[in-house]
Structure formats: C-alpha cells, structure tokens
C-alpha positions in Angstrom: -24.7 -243.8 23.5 -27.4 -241.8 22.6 -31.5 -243.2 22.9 -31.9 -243.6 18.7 -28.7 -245.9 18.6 -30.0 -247.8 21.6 -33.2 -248.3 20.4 -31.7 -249.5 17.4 -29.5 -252.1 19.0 -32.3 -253.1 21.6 -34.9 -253.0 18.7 -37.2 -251.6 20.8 -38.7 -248.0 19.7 -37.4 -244.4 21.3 -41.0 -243.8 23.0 -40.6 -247.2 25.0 -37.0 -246.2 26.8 -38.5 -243.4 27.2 -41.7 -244.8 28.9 -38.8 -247.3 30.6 -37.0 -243.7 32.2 -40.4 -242.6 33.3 -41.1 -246.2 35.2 -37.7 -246.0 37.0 -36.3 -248.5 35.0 -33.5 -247.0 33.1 -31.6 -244.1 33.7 -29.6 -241.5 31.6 -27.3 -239.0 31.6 -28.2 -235.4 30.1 -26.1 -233.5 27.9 -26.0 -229.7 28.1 -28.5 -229.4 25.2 -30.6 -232.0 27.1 -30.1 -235.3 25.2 -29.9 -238.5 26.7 -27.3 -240.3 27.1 -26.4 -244.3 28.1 -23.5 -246.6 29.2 -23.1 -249.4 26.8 -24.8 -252.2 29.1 -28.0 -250.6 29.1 -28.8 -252.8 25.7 -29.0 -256.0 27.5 -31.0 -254.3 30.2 -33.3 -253.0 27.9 -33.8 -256.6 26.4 -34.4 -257.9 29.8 -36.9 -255.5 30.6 -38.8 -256.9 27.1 -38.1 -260.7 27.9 -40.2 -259.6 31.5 -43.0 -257.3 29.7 -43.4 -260.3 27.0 -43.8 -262.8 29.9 -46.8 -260.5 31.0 -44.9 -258.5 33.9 -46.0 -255.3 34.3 -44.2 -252.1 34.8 -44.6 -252.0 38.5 -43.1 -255.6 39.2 -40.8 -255.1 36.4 -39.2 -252.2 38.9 -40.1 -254.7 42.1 -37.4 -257.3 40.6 -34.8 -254.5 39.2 -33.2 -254.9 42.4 -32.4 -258.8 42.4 -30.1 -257.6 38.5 -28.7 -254.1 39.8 -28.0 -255.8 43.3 -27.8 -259.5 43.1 -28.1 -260.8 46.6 -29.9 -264.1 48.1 -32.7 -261.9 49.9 -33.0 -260.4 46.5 -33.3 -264.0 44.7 -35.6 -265.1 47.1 -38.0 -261.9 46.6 -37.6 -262.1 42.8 -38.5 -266.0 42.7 -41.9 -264.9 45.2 -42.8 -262.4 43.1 -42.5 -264.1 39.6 -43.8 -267.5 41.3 -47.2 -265.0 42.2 -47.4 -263.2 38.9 -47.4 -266.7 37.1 -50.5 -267.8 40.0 -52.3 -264.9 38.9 -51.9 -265.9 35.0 -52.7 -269.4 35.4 -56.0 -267.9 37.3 -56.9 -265.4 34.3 -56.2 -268.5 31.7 -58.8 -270.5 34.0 -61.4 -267.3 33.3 -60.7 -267.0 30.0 -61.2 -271.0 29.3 -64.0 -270.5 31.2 -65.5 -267.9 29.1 -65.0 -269.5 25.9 -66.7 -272.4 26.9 -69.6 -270.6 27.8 -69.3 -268.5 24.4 -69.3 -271.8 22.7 -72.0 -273.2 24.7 -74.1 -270.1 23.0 -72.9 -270.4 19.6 -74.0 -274.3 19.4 -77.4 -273.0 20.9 -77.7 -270.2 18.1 -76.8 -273.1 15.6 -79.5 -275.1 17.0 -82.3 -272.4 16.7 -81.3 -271.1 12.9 -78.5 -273.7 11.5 -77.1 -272.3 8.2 -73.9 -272.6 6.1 -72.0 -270.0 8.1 -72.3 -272.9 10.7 -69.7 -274.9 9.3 -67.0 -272.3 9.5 
C-alpha cells in the first residue's frame, strides 16, 4: 500500500507517517524509484499511534510502549502500564498548575473589575 492510500484509510495526513517513520514508529519498504510502501496492518497501527498522541503521549514514549504491541509479553505489559500510569501523574500534575493559574488570573480580573467596573465586566 502506498503512504497517500494509507493516510487516506488512517485519516491521518502524508507528513504525519512520515514524521511517524522518522520517530521509529512505522516502517516501510522502498520501491526502486524510492516510494514507500506498507503491509495492510499498518492502518490500525497508525490509529493507535493517534489514540496515544491524542491521550497526550509524546513521540518518545509512544516508541517506549511500541514494544508491549510488536512484542506482547508480561515484562512488556508491566513496563507499558508503569509508563502510561507515570505519563498520566505528570498530567494530573500540569492540570493542578494550570487550575492553579486560572485561579490566580481570575483573582486579577475581579481586582481590575474592582478598580474600573464597566459593561465589559459582565461578559
């Protein structure tokens, strides 16, 4: 299968299984006038590697937990389910920042309201 028709079935763009290649997530074959080339199942993995990039994963431990899919094995499991377990830890801990900061941002709007109320206020 060639990249346009897999990005059409993944509905993901040529540039991103491109990008995907370039991470070490996807491979290809080459023809002789340099095309790439896939197997079939590379759709579903391409629409596994979205479902992990929408859940916030980035490229890096996208490739980290490759090897629990292309080589399913308890000690793979267990290292998958660490990973994703720390990755969530670390957004819970930005969502606690980011809370954080809009407090405080609407801690300065109501004093700005306080010192110049206008109509604008009530939007």
């Amino acid at each position: 299968m060639r990249i346009g028709e897999v990005a059409a079935q993944a509905g993901v763009s040529v540039r991103s299984l491109r990008y995907y290649e370039e991470q070490h997530l996807l491979t290809s074959t080459r023809s002789a006038s340099g095309q790439r080339h896939y197997g079939a199942e590379v759709v579903e993995r391409v629409r596994f590697i979205q479902r992990l990039y929408t859940a916030g994963l980035s490229s890096r431990t996208i490739a980290a937990l490759m090897p629990c899919v292309d080589s399913p094995s308890e000690q793979h499991s267990d290292e998958a389910w660490e990973r994703m377990r720390q990755e969530r830890e670390q957004i819970t801990a930005h969502i606690a920042e980011l809370t954080r900061a809009r407090d405080s941002l609407d801690d300065l709007i109501a004093a700005n309201r306080r010192h110049h109320p206008h109509p604008a206020a009530a939007r």
